[in-house]
C-alpha atoms as one frame of an Amber mdcrd trajectory, in Angstrom:
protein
 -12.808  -1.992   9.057 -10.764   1.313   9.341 -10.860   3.888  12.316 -10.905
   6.968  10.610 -11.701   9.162  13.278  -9.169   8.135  16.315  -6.053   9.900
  15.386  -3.681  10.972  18.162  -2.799  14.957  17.387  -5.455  17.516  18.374
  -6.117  20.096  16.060  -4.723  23.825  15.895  -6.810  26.455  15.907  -8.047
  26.684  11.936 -10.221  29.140  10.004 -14.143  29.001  10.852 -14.320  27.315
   7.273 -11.908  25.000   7.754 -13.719  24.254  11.310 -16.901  23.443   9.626
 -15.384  21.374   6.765 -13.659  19.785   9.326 -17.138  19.016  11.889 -19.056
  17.955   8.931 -16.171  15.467   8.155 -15.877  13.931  11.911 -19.337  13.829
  12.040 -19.877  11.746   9.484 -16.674   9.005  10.400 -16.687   6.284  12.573
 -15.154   6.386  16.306 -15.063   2.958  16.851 -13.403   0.667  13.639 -16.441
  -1.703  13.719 -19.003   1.180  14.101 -19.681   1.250  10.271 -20.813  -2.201
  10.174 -22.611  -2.330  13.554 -24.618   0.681  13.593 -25.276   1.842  10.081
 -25.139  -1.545   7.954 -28.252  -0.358   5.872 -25.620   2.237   4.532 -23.088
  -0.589   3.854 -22.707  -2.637   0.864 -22.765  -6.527   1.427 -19.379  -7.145
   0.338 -17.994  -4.424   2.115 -19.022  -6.112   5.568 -15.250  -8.180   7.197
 -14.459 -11.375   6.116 -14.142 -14.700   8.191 -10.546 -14.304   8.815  -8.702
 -11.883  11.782  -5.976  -9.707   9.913  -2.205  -9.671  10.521  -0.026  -6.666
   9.393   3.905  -6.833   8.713   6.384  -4.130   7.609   9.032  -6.005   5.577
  12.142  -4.827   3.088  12.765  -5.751  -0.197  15.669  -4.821  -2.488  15.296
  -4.953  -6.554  18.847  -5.398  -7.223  20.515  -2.921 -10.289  17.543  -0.892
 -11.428  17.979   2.201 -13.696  19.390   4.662 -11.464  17.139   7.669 -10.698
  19.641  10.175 -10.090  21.387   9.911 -13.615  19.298   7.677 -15.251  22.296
   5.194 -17.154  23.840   3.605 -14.099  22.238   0.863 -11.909  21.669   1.021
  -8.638  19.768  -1.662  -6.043  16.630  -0.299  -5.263  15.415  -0.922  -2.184
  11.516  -0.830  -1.146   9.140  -0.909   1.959   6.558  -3.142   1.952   3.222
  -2.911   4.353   1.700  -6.779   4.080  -1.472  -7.426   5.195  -2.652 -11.216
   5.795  -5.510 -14.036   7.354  -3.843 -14.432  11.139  -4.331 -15.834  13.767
  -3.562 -13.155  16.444  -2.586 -14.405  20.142  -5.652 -13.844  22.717  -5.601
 -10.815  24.014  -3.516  -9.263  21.152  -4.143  -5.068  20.694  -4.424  -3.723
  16.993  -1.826  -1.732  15.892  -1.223   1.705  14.013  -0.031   3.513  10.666
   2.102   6.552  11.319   2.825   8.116   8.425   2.959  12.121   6.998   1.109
  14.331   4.916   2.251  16.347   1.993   4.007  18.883   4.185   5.648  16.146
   6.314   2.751  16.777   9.162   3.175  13.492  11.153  -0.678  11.375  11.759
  -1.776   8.417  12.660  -4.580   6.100  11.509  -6.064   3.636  14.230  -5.782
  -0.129  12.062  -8.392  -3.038  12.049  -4.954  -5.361  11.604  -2.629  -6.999
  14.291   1.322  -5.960  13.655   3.324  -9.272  13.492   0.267 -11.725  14.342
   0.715 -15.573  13.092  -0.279 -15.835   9.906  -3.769 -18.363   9.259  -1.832
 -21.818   7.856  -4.023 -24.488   6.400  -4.589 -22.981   2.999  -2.882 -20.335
   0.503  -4.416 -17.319  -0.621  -4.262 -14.978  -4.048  -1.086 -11.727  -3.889
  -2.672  -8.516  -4.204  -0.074  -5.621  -5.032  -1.692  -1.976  -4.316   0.047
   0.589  -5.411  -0.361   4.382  -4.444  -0.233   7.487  -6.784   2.294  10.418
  -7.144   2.993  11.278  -3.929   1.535   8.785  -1.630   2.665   5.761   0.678
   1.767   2.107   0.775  -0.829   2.218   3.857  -2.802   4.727   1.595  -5.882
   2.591   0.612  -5.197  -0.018   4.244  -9.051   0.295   4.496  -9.049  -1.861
   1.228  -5.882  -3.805   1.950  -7.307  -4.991   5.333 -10.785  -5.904   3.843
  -9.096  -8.156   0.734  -7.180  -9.886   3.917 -10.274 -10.597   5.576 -11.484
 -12.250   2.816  -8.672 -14.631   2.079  -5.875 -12.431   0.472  -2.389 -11.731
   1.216  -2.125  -7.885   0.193   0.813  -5.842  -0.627   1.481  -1.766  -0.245
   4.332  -0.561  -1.562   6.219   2.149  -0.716   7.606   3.383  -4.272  10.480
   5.121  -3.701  11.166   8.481  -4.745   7.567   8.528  -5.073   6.086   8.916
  -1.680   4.992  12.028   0.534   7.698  11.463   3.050  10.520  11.715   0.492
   9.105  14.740  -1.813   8.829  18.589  -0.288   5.702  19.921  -1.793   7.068
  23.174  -0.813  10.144  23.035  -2.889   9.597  21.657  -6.481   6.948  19.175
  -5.539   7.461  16.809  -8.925  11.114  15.671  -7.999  10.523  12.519  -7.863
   8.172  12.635 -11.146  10.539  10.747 -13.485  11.815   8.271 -11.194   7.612
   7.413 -10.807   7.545   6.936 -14.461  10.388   4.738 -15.240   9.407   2.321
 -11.670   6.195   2.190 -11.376   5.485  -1.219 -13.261   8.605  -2.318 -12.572
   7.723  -2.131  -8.535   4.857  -4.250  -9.050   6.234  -6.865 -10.975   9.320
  -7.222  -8.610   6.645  -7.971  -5.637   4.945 -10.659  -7.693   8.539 -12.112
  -8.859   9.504 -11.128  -5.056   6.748 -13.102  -2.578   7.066 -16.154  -5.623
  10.354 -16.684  -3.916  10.042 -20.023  -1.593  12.481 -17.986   1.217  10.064
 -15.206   0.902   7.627 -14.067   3.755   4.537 -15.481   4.232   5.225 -17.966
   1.180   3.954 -20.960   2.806   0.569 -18.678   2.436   0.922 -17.601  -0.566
  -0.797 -18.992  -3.707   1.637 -16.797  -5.942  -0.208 -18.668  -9.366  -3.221
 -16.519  -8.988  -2.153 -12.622  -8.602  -3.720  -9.225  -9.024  -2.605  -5.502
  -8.978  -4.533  -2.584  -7.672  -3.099   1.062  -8.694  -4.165   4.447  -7.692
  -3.373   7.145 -10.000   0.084   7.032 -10.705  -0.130   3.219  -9.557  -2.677
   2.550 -11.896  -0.852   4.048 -14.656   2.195   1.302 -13.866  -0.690  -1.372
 -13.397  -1.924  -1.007 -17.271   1.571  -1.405 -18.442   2.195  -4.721 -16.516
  -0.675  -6.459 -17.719   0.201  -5.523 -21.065  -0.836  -1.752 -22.109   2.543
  -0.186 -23.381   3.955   2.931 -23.359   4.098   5.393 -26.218   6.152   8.306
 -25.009   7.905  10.755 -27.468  11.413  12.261 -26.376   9.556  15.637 -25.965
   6.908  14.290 -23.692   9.675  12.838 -21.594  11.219  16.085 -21.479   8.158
  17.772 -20.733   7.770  15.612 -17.691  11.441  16.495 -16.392  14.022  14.151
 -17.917  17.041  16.133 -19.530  17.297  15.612 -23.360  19.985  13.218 -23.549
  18.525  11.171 -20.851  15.072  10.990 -22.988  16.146  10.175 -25.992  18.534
   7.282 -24.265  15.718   6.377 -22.049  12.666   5.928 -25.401  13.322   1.976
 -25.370  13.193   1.798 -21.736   9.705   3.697 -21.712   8.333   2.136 -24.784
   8.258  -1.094 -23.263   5.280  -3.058 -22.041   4.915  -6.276 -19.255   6.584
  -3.866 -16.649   9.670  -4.412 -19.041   9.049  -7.911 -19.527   8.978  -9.683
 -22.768   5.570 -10.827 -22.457   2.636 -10.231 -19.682   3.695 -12.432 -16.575
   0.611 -15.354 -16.842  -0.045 -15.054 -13.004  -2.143 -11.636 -12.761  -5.159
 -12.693 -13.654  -6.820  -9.119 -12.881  -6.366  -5.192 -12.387  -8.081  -2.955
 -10.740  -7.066   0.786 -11.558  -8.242   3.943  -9.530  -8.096   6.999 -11.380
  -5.313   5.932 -13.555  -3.365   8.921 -15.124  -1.965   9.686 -18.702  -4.432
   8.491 -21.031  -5.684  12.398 -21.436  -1.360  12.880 -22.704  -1.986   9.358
 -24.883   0.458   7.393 -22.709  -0.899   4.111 -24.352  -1.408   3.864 -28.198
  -4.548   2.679 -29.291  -2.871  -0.593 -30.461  -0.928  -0.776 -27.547  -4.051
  -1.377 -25.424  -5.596  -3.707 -27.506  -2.704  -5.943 -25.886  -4.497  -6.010
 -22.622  -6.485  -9.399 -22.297  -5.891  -9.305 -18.328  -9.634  -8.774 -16.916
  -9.646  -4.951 -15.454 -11.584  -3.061 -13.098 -11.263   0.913 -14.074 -12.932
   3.184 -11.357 -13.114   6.908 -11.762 -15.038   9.800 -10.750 -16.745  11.567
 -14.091 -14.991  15.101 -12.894 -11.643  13.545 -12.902  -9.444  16.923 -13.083
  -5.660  14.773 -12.597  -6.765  11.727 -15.126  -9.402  13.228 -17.067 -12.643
  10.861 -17.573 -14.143  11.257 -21.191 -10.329  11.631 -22.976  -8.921   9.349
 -19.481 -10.076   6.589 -17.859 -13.295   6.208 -19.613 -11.262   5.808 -23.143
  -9.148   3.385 -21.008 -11.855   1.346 -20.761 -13.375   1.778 -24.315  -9.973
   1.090 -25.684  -8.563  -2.079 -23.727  -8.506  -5.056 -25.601  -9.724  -7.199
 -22.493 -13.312  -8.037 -23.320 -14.114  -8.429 -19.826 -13.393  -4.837 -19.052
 -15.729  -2.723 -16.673 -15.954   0.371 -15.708 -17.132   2.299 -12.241 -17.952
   6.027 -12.436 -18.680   7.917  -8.963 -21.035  10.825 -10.196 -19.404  14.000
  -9.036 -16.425  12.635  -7.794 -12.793  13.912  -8.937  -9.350  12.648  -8.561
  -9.550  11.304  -4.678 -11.842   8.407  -5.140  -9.092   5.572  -3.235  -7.609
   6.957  -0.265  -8.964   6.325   3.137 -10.607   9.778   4.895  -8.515  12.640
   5.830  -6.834  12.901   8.704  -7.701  15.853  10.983  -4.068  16.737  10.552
  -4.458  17.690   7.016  -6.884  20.142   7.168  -4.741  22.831   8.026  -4.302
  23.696   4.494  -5.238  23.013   0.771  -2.275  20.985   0.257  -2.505  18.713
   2.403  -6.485  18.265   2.375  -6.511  18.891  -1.501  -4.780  14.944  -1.056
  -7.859  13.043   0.421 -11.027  15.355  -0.251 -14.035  15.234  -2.064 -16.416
  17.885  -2.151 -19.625  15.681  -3.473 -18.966  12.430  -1.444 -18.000  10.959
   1.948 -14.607   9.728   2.077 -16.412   6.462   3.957 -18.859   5.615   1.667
 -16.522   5.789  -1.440 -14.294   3.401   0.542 -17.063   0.756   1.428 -17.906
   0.756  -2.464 -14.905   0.075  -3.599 -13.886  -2.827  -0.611 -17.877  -4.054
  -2.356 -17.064  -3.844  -5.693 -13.090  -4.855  -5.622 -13.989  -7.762  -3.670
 -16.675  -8.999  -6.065 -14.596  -8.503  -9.121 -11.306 -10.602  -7.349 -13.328
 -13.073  -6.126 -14.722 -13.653  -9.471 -12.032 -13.583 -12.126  -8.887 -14.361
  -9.651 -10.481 -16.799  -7.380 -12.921 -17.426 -10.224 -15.905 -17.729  -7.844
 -19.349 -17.708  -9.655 -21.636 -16.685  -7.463 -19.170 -13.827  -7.166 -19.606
 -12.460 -10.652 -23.637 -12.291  -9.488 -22.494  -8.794  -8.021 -20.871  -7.437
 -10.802 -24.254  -5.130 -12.065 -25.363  -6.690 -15.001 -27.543  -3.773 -15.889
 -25.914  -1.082 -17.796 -24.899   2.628 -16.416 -26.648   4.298 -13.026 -27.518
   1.855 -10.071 -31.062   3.152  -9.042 -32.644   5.409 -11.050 -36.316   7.021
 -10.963 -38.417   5.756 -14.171 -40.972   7.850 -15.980 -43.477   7.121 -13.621
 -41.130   8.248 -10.641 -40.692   4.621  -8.995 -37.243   3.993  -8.581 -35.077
   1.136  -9.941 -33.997  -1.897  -7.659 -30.827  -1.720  -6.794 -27.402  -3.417
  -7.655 -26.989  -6.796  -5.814 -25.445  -6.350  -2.628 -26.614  -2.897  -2.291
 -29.760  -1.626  -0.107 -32.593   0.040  -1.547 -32.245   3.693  -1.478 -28.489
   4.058  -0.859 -27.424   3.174  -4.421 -27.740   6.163  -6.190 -24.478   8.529
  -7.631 -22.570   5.560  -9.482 -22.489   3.995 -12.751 -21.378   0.865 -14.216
 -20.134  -0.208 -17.443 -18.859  -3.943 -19.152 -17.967  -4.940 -22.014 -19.156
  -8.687 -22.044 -22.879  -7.652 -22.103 -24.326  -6.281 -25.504
């Protein structure tokens, strides 16, 4: 659903390496958005296929009124937030899809061609399930649109957030690139929450559309990190870990109860997310969560991961994520040979100028594409099933244990996992907790 190839800047002349990284890339991206479905579907998992509705896109502000200030860290301050919505519309004949412009880690402007219509009349009729996606440290809120246009299609209204302080138009990678570090610690939760307590409002956009009772959150990285602590999985910070990541020392040991919290600050985990879905979550290598702290978590979770995780970690990250949560319908995705950049949509040709900026989307084992159809597949199928509590939904969560298609003893290989074609299931593995 995603046009990763049409993007408006032409390339500067680049290194014959970086030329050949960057053919091998374009080659294997789509030039037309529907391209991926209509001439390679053999290649495409069922679920990652569009849904029955058209897909509307607004840009919307919201303001969290006297949060922790991020410049001292004791005074409050409104915090204000941009807000990327996708939705099922019903666009005008004749209606053109619009664009994402955003920049790269060195503030090199792009632009990513969308499968969405900016502003289009939103489907009425029905409500739908909030989705909140959340990017990582830096990032922005159109980050993962490939997967926030798919849920849409499929009868979701989908939030991106822009976390401030957080996101690659705000921080110079070229001058102390972990500014905005603390500020992503305290907010990250916190951000989340607010857009669930935010689009509940009835003078809220799109609330007429919005079935607010049944909510998930989707976190990348840093975003995942917030996402365990609003379904329940708090914090265990020390004063010296604070300090290690940045805070002065009066400000961490003022700031312990603040950290140390759990529900996004919250007394208890708000009933209405009724699933998480985490991409590479960070800190559980630096024991963020206590072991009893994540025994709290009775939210059904999705954790996805690639098993050479070098940000998160997989054996001492997200993989003891998973074996620790307390949710005992807990799963767990591994992309064989994958690292860190398993959620954003492909690089932009802009970025591959230079390590910094590529080093953001790249992976050196896997298309960019096909790690983005699996996840709309497997995201889709674990929504439907636990928020919109679909059965025949859960029939695509694998049911057998670890790799998808394997070769027996006898060389034949496995069938593959339902919705997948034969052959083109091979380099993941799956894990759940409800099966013995």
């Amino acid at each position: 659903m995603f046009n990763s190839n049409l993007y408006r800047k032409r390339l500067k002349p680049l290194s014959s390496l970086v030329v050949c990284a960057l053919l091998f890339s374009t080659n294997s991206q789509a030039s037309d958005p529907q391209q991926l479905y209509t001439h390679q579907p053999s290649v495409t998992p069922e679920l990652a296929l569009p849904g029955e509705y058209k897909v509307g896109v607004r840009t919307l502000q919201a303001t969290n009124p006297q949060q922790l200030s991020a410049v001292d860290y004791q005074s409050k301050q409104d915090r204000s937030l941009t807000l990327e919505v996708w939705y099922p519309a019903t666009p005008e004949q004749g209606a053109k899809k619009t664009s994402y412009e955003n920049v790269s880690r060195l503030h090199v402007p792009f632009s990513l061609a969308a499968n969405a219509y900016r502003d289009a009349p939103e489907s009425t009729g029905t409500t739908f399930p909030l989705v909140v996606l959340s990017h990582g440290y830096t990032g922005y809120r159109t980050i993962m649109f490939y997967l926030g246009e798919h849920l849409a299609s499929h009868g979701y209204v989908v939030v991106g957030i822009d976390h401030t302080d957080s996101t690659t138009a705000e921080i110079d990678f070229k001058n102390g690139p972990f500014a905005g570090f603390p500020s992503t610690l305290i907010n990250r939760a916190r951000d989340q929450q607010f857009v669930l307590d935010y689009f509940s409002q009835s003078s809220s956009p799109l609330a007429g559309i919005i079935d607010n009772s049944h909510a998930a959150v989707i976190g990348y990285s840093m975003g995942g990190y917030g996402a365990i602590n609003t379904i329940g999985g708090c914090y265990s910070f020390s004063q010296a870990g604070l300090q290690q990541q940045g805070f002065p020392e009066a400000a961490a040991k003022a700031l312990l109860p603040v950290f140390n919290s759990c529900n996004a600050g919250r007394e208890r985990v708000d009933p209405r997310w009724k699933a998480m879905v985490a991409f590479s979550p960070w800190g559980q290598e630096l024991n963020v969560h206590s072991d009893k702290a994540l025994l709290n978590i009775k939210v059904p979770s999705l954790y996805v991961v690639g098993d050479h995780d070098d940000v998160s970690g997989y054996e001492n990250g997200v993989k003891k994520l998973y074996e620790q949560s307390g949710s005992k319908e807990s799963y767990l995705l591994v992309y064989q040979n994958a690292r860190h950049n398993i959620a954003p949509h492909p690089a932009p040709q802009e970025t591959y100028a230079t390590d910094i900026d590529i080093g953001h989307y790249f992976e050196p084992s896997w298309s960019s594409e096909t790690l983005n159809r699996i996840n709309q597949h497997m995201t889709l199928a674990f929504l439907d099933c636990k928020v919109k509590t679909d059965e025949k939904a859960c029939d695509y969560l694998p049911k057998r244990q670890l790799s998808n298609q394997v070769k027996d003893e006898s060389g034949k290989m496995s069938a593959p996992w339902p919705g997948f074609k034969d052959r083109w299931g091979t380099g993941v593995m799956f894990m759940r907790k409800d099966l013995p």
